[in-house]
N, C-alpha and C positions, 0 to 999 in steps of 0.2 A: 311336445306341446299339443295339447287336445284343441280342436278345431275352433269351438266355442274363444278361447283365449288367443285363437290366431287371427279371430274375426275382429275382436276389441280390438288388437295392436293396428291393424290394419285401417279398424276407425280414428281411433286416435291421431294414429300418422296425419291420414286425410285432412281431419279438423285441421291440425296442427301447420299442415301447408296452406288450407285457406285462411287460417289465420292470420301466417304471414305476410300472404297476399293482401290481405284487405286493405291494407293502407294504400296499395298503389293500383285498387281492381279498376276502379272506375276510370280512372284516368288511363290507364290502358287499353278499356273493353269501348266505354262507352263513344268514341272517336271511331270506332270499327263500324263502317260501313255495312257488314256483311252481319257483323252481329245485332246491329239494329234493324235488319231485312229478319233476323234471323224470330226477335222478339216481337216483330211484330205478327209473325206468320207462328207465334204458338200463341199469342194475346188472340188471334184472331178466331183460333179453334175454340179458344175457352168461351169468347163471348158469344160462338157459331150455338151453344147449347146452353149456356149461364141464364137464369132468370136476372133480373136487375135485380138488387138490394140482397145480394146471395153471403154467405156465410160463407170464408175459403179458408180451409186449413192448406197453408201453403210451407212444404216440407223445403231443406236446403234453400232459406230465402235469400243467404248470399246479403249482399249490402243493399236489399231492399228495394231494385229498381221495379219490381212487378209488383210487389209488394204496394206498395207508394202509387202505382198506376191504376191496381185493383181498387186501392180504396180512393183514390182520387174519383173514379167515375160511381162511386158508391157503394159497392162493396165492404163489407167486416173482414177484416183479414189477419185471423191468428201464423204469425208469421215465425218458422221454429228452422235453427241450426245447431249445430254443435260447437262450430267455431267462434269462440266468442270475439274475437277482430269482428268478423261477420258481423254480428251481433250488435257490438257498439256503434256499428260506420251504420246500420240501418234503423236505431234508437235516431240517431243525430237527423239521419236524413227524416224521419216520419215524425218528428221535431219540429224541423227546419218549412217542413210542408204541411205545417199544424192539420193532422192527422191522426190525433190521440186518438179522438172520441170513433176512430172508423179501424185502429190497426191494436191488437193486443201481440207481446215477442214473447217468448219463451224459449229457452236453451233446452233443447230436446233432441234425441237422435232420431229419425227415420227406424234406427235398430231395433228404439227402444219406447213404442207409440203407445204401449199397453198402460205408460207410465205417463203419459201426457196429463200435465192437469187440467187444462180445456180441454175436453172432451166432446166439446159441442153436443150436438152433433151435429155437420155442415152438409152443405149445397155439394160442396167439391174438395176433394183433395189435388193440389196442385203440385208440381215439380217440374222445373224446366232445369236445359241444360246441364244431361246425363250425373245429377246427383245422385240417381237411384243406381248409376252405374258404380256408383264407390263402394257398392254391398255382394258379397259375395252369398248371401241368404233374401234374393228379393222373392222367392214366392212365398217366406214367411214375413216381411215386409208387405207385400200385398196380400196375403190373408189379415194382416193387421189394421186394415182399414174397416173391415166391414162395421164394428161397431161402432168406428166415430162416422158415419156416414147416416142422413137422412134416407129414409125410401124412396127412390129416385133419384139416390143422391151420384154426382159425377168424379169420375178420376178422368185427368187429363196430366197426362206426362211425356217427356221430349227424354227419347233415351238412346243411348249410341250403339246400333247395330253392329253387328260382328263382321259386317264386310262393307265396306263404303269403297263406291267409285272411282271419285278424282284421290281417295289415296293410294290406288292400285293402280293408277294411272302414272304415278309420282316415280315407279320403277321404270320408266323410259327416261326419267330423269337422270338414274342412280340413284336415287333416293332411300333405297330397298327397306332400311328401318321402319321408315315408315307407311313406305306403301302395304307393306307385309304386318305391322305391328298387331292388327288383330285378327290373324291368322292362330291356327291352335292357341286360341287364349281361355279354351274351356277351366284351369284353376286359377285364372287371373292374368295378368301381366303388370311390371310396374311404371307408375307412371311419377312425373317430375311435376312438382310447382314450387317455382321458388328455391330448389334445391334439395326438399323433402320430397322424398319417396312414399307412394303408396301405390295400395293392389287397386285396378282398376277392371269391370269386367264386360264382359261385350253381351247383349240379349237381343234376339229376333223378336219380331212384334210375336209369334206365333206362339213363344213361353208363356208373355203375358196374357193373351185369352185363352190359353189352353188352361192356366194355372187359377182364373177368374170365370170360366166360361160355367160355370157352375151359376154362380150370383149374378155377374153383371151379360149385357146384351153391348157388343161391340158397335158403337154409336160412328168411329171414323178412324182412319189410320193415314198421314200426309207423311211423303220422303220429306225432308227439309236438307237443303245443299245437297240434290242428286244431281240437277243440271249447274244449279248455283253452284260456283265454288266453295270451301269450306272458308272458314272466317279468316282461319291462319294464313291465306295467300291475301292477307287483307290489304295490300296494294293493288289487285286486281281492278276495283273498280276504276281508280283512278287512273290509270294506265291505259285502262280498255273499257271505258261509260258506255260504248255504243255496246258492244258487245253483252257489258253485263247485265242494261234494261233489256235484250235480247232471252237472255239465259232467265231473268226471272219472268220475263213472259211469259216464256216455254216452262218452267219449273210451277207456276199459275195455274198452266192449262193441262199438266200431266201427274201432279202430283201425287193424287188419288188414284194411278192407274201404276197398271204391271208392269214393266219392274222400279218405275221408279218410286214405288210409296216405300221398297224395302234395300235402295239401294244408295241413301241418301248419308251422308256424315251421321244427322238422326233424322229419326223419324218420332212425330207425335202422335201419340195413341188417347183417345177419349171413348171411356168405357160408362155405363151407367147399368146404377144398381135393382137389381127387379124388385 
């Protein structure tokens, strides 16, 4: 099988698991304490450089919760996945939040941007929440942006680094699967949602300026969950509040600094275009 056709099969899977998912995302994510610590500290990056009334091509929009937030505070937000579940659960929700006239969807891959038919050209490319990790070709994925981008236009993306902390810490547990799982994962590793399998792959922030450091000027890089825990111990806060407004205290005040901006579950990178 030629690489090209191992990549499609690979997307498809991906789709095909969040598709599954979508019926039951929001009810499982949105409840997560740690995940909404988590959304708010990438909302926070974007709006750290966003102009007001900005144009957002937001890739893997997922069932629309940033979506819905961007354009609630006034933002145009062409919102594109592949998974159509995805897809329908954030028509309904952008709907439900009478948001026509502020949010246009599209079914489009990340793989495949060259074929977008909004083309904008926008303010910002957006992605949270290691969607750009489900691509085993992201530095032709980010070379794909430079024409739908404005001059000065911004990327800001949440991508899951190749070594995280608290799950290298998990191996004093027993845990070893996963405290090790992105260890030698340079052709991939596979990952589970819902019971479908897909390749999932791990990037340092240093691939994406080194592979952008041409066009864009590296505007910020935050660990996100380096002190914080990662979402998955999502009982943590509960069990231990004093503690956990501790940990994002400390995660506040060090985020931006060595080691913890590269040693985080993810880290958020926001890059702009010269």
């Amino acid at each position: 099988m030629v690489q090209g056709e191992q990549h499609t099969i690979d997307e498809q899977q991906a789709a095909a698991a969040f598709s599954k998912q979508s019926a039951i995302f929001d009810a499982i994510y949105t409840p997560n304490k740690i995940i909404q610590y988590k959304r708010a500290r990438v909302r926070a990056q974007v709006e750290r450089f966003l102009a007001p009334g900005s144009h957002i091509l937001e890739l893997n929009a997922g069932t629309g919760e940033d979506t819905v937030y961007f354009a609630a505070a006034g933002h145009h937000v062409h919102a594109t996945d592949l998974a159509e579940g995805m897809l329908e659960k954030l028509a309904a929700k952008v709907k439900a939040h009478q948001l026509n006239d502020q949010v246009s969807v599209e079914r489009c891959s990340f793989n495949d941007l060259p074929a977008l038919q909004h083309k904008g050209p926008y303010d910002l490319i957006f992605s949270n929440f290691a969607g750009l990790n489900c691509t085993g070709q992201l530095g032709e994925v980010l070379h794909s942006f430079g024409p739908l981008l404005k001059p000065k236009g911004q990327i800001t993306l949440a991508i899951l680094p190749p070594f995280c902390l608290w799950e290298t810490l998990l191996a004093l547990r027993g845990d070893f699967k996963t405290a090790f799982r992105r260890f030698n994962s340079k052709n991939g590793v596979t990952a589970y949602v819902e019971g479908v399998p897909f390749t999932c792959w791990y990037y340092k922030p240093s691939f994406i300026t080194k592979t952008l450091q041409q066009d864009y000027e590296l505007l910020a890089i935050e660990g996100l969950c380096s002190i914080v825990p990662p979402s998955y111990l999502e009982r943590f806060p509960d069990k231990l509040p004093r503690l956990y407004r501790f940990l994002m205290k400390l995660e506040n005040r060090f985020k931006s600094r060595w080691p913890w901006k590269h040693t985080g579950d993810y880290y958020i990178i926001t890059l702009r275009k010269k």
